[in-house]
C-alpha positions as CSV (number, residue, x, y, z in Angstrom):
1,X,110.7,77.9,74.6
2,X,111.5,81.5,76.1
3,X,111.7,82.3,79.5
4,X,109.6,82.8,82.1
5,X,111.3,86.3,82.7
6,X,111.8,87.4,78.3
7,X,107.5,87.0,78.1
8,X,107.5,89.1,81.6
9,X,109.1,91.7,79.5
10,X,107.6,91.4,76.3
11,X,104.3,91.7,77.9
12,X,105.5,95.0,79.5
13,X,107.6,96.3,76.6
14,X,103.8,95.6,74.6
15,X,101.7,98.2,76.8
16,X,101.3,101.9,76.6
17,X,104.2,103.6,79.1
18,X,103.2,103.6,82.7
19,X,101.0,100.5,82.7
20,X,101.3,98.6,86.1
21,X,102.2,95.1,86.2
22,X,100.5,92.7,88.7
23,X,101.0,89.3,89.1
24,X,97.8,88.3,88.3
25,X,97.7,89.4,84.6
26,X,100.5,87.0,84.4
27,X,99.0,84.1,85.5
28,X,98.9,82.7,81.8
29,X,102.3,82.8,81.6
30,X,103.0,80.8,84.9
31,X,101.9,79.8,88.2
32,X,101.8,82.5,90.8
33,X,104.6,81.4,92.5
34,X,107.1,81.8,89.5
35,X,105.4,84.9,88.0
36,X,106.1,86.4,91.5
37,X,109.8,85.1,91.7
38,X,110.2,86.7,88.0
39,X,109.1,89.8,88.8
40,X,111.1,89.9,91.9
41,X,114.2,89.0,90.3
42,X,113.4,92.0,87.2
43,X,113.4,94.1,90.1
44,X,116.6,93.2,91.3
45,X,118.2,93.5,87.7
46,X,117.0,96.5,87.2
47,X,114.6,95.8,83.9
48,X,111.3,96.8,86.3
49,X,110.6,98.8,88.9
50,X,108.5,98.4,92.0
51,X,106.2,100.8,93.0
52,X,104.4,99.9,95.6
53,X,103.4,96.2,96.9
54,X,102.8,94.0,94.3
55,X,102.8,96.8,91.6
56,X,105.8,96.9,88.9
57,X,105.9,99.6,86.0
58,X,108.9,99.0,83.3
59,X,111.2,101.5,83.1
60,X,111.3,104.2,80.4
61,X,114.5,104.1,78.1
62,X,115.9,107.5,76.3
63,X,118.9,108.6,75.0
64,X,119.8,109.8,78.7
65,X,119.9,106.6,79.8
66,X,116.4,104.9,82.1
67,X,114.4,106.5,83.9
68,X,110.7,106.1,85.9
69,X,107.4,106.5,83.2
70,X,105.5,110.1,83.5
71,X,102.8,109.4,87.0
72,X,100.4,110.9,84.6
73,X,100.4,108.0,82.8
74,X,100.8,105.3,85.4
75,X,97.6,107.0,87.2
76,X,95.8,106.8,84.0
77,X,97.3,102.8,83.5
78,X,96.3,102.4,87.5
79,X,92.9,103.8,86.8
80,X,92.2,101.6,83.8
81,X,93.3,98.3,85.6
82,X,91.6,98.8,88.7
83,X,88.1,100.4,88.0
84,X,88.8,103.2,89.8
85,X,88.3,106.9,89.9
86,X,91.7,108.5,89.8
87,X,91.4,113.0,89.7
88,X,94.0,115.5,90.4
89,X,94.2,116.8,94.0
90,X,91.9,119.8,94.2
91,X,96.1,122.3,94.8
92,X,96.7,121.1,91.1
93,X,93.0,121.7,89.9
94,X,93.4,125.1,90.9
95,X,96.5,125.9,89.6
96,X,95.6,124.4,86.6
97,X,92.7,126.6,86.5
98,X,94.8,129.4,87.2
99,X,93.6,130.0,90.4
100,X,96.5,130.0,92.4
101,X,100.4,130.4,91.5
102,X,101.3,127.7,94.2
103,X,102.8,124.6,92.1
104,X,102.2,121.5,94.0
105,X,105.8,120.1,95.4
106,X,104.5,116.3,95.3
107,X,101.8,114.3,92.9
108,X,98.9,114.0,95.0
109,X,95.7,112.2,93.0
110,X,92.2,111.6,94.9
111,X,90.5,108.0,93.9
112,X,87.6,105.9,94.6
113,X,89.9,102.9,95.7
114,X,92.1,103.2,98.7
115,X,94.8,105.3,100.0
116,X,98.4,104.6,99.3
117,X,101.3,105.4,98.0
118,X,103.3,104.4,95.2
119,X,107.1,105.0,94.3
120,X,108.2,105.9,91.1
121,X,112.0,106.1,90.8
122,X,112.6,109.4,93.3
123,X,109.2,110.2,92.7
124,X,106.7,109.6,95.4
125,X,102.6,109.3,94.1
126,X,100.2,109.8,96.6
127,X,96.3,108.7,96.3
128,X,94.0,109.7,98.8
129,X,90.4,108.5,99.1
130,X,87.7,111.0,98.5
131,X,84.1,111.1,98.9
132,X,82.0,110.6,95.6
133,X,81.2,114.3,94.9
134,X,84.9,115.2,94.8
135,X,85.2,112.7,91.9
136,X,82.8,114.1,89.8
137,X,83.7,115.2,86.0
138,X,86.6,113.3,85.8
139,X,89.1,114.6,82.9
140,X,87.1,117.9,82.2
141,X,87.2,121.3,83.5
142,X,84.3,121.2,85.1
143,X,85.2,118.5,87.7
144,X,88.5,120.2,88.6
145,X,86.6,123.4,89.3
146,X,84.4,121.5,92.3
147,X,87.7,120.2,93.2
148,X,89.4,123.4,93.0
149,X,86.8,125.2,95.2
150,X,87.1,121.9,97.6
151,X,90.6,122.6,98.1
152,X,90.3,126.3,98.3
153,X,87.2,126.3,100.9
154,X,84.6,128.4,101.4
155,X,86.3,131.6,102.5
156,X,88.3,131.5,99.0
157,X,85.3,130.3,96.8
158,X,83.2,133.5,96.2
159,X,86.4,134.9,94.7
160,X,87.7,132.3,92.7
161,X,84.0,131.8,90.9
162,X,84.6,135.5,90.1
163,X,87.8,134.2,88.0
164,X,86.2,131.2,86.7
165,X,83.5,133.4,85.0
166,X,85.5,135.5,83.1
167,X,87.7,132.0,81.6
168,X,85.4,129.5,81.3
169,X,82.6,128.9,78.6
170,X,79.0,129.1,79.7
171,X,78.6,125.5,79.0
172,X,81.5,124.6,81.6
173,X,80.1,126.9,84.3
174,X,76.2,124.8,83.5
175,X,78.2,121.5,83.7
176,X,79.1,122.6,87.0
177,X,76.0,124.3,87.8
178,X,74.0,120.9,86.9
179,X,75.8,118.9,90.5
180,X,75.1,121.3,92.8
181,X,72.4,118.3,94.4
182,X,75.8,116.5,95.2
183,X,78.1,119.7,96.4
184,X,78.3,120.8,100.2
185,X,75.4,122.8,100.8
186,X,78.3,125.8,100.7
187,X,79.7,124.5,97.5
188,X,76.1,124.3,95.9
189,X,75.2,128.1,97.1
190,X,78.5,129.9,96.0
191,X,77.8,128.2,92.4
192,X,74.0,128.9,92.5
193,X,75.6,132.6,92.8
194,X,77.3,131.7,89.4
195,X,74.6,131.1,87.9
196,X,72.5,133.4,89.2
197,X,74.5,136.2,87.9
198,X,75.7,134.2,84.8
C-alpha cells in the first residue's frame, strides 16, 4: 500500500506543468483531514509549492536544479479547474499587439472569478475581476485588442486603431467590430470608425 503522500505526488507528477492542486480532487485518495496534512507536509519538504490558500502547484525540475512552473500555464491549469475566464491584463494585450514598448514588470491576468493573488516561487500572479465585456475573445487577437484599447483609454484609442489597421487581418478587425453592443459607448464609436473606414 503506498502512502498517502507518494499518490499526492504521482497525481501531480501525472498532470500537464502548472496544474493547481486542491484538496478536494484528492478526496479519493483520503479524507480531507489527511489530504490536507499531506499537502502541508509536501510543502514543508519542499516537493510542492503553495501558491496561494489552499492552492499547491509541483515544482518544475531541470538540469538547473527546481524551480516554480511557467504562470502561463498555471493560469491556463487555474482556468480549466475553476470554470473561469482567465485573459491577459489589457498593458500586456497591448504590448503584445505592439502597441506600446512598456513590458509589464508583474503578471497581472483579468478573470471572471475573484480577485487574488497567487505566489509562484519569487513570482507574484495577480487576478483582478473584470466586467464581462473585458473578457470577451478569450485566446484570440481580437479580445486582446478590446482589452488593449480598455487599458489604453479613450484619449489613446483613435491612435492605436490607426496601428491595428495596418497589422491585423480584416477578419480580426470584423471580429472586433461584431461586440461593439457590449463595448463602452466610446469603445463601440472609436471601432465603428474602424470600420467605417475599413
Amino acid at each position: 500500500m503506498q502512502t498517502l503522500a507518494k499518490q499526492v505526488l504521482e497525481h501531480a507528477t501525472g498532470a500537464p506543468e502548472g496544474t493547481p492542486l486542491v484538496a478536494k480532487e484528492l478526496l479519493h485518495l483520503g479524507s480531507r483531514a489527511a489530504v490536507d496534512q499531506v499537502l502541508s507536509r509536501l510543502v514543508q519538504r519542499g516537493a510542492l509549492l503553495r501558491a496561494g490558500r489552499g492552492i499547491y502547484v509541483l515544482p518544475v525540475e531541470s538540469r538547473f536544479g527546481t524551480r516554480a512552473p511557467s504562470a502561463v500555464k498555471m493560469v491556463e491549469g487555474l482556468a480549466n479547474q475553476r470554470g473561469e475566464t482567465i485573459v491577459s491584463h489589457g498593458a500586456a494585450a497591448a504590448n503584445a499587439l505592439g502597441l506600446t514598448t512598456q513590458v509589464p514588470m508583474r503578471a497581472v491576468y483579468l478573470t471572471s472569478g475573484p480577485s487574488r493573488r497567487l505566489k509562484l516561487g519569487a513570482q507574484m500572479v495577480e487576478f483582478r475581476h473584470a466586467p464581462i465585456w473585458q473578457l470577451i475573445f478569450p485566446g484570440r487577437a481580437a479580445g486582446e485588442v478590446v482589452r488593449a484599447l480598455a487599458w489604453l483609454g479613450p484619449e489613446k484609442a483613435g491612435e492605436a486603431i490607426q496601428k491595428l489597421r495596418a497589422k491585423l487581418p480584416p477578419s480580426e478587425l470584423k471580429e472586433v467590430a461584431s461586440a461593439r453592443s457590449r463595448l463602452p459607448t466610446w469603445m463601440a464609436q472609436e471601432i465603428s470608425a474602424l470600420v467605417a473606414y475599413g
